[in-house]
GUKOL-147995 format. One record per residue (C-alpha): x, y, z; residue in three letters; residue number from 0. Coordinates in Angstrom, 2 decimals. Layout:
BEGIN
<<X, Y, Z>, "ALA", NUM>
...
This chain:
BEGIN
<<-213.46, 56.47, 123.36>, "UNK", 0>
<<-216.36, 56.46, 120.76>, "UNK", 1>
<<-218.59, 58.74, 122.66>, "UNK", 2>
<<-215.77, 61.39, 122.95>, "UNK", 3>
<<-215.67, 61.51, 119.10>, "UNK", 4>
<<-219.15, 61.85, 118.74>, "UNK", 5>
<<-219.43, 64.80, 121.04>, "UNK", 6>
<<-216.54, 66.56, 119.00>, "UNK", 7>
<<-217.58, 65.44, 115.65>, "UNK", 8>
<<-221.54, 67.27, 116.87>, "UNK", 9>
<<-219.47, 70.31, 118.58>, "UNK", 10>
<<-217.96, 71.06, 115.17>, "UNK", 11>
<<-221.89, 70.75, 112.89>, "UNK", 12>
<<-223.03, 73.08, 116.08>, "UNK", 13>
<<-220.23, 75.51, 115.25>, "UNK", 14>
<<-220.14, 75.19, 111.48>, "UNK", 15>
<<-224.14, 76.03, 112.15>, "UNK", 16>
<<-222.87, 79.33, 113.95>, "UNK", 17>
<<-220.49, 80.16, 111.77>, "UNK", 18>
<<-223.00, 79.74, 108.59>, "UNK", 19>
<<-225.82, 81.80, 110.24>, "UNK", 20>
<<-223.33, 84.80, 111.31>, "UNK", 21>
<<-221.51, 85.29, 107.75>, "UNK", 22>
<<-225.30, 84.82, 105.97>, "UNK", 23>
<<-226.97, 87.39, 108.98>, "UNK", 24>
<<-224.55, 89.89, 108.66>, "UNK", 25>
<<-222.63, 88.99, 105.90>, "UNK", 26>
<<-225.25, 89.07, 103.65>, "UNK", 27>
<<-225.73, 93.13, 104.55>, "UNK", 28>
<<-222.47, 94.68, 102.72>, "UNK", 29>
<<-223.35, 92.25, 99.51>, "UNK", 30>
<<-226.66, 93.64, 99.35>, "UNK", 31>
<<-225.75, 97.18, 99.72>, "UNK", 32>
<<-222.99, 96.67, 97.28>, "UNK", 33>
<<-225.87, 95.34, 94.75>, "UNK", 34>
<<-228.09, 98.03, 95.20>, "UNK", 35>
<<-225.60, 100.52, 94.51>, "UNK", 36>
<<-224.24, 99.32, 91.49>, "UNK", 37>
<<-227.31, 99.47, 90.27>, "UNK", 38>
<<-228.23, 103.19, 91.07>, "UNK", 39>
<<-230.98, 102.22, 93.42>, "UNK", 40>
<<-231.59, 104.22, 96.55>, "UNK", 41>
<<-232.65, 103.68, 99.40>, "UNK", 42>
<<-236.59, 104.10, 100.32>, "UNK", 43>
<<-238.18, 106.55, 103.00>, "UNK", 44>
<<-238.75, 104.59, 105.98>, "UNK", 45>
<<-237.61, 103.86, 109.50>, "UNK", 46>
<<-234.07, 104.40, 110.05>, "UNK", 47>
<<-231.86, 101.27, 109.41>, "UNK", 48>
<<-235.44, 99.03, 109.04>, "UNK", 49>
<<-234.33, 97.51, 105.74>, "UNK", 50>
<<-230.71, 96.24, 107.24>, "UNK", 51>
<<-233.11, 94.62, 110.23>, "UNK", 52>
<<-235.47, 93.26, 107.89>, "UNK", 53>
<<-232.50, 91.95, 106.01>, "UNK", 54>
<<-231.31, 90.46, 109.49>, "UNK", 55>
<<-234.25, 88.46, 110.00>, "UNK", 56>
<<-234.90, 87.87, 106.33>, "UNK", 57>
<<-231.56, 86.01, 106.20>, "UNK", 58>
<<-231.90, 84.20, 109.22>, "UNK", 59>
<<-235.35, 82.91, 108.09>, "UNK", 60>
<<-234.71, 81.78, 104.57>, "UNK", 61>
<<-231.15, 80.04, 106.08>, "UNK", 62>
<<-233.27, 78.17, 108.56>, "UNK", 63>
<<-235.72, 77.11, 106.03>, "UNK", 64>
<<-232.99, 75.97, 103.97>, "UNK", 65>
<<-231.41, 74.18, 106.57>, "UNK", 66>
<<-234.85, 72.19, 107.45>, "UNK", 67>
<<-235.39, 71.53, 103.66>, "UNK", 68>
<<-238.39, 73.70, 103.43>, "UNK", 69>
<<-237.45, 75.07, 100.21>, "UNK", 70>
<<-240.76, 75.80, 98.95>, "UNK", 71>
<<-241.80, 77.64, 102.29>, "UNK", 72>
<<-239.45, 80.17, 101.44>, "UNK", 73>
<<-242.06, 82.09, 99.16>, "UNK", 74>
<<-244.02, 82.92, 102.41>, "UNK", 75>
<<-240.91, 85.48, 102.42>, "UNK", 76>
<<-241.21, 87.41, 99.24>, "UNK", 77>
<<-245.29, 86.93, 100.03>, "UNK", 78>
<<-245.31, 88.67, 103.38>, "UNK", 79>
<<-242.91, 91.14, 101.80>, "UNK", 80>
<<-244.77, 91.50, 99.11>, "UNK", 81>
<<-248.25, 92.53, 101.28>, "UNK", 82>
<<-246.30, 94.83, 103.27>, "UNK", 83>
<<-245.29, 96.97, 100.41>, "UNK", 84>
<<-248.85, 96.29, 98.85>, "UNK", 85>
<<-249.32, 100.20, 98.77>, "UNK", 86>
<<-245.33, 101.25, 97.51>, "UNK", 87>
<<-245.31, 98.33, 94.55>, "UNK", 88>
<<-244.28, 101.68, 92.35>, "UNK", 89>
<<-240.93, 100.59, 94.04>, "UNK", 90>
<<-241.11, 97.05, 93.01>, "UNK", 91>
<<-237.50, 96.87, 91.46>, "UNK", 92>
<<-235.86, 97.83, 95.21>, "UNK", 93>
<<-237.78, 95.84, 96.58>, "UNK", 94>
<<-237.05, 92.32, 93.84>, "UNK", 95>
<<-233.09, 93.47, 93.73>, "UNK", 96>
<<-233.14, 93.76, 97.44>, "UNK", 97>
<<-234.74, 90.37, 98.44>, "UNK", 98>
<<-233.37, 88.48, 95.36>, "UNK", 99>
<<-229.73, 89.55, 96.82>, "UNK", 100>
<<-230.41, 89.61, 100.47>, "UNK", 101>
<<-231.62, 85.44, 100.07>, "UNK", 102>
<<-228.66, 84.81, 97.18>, "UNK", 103>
């Protein structure tokens, strides 16, 4: 009778897991845009959609970190971010706004 419990009680963490990644993933993409917006920024030149799929994976990343306890390794976000747009840092607020909300 015990073991049945146990298997429901780690079917519910594996779904509450799910559930938590999905609404961060793409939850997380309306409450960004909605940030950016009210605050008059536009969006950058660029690959079509790239920024919502960075987002994606941006979310997905600092959740899992989170979820690990590797709170501190979360900085090797904004850092890789921050090298990629080495060249465009004349567009450092979109970029802070947009990570800062994306990982809120």
């Amino acid at each position: 009778m015990r073991l049945g419990s146990e298997r429901r009680g780690m079917g519910l963490k594996v779904l509450a897991i799910l559930v938590t990644y999905i609404l961060a993933i793409y939850g997380g993409s309306p409450f960004v845009t909605m940030i950016l917006r009210r605050f008059g920024v536009v969006q950058e030149e660029g690959l079509e959609r790239a920024g919502k799929i960075i987002g994606y994976l941006e979310r997905f990343l600092g959740l899992t970190l989170v979820l690990h306890g590797q709170y501190t390794a979360i900085a090797f976000i904004f850092t890789g971010k921050s090298i990629a747009r080495f060249e465009s840092l004349r567009r450092a607020e979109y970029y802070l706004v947009g990570t800062f909300a994306s990982l809120s």
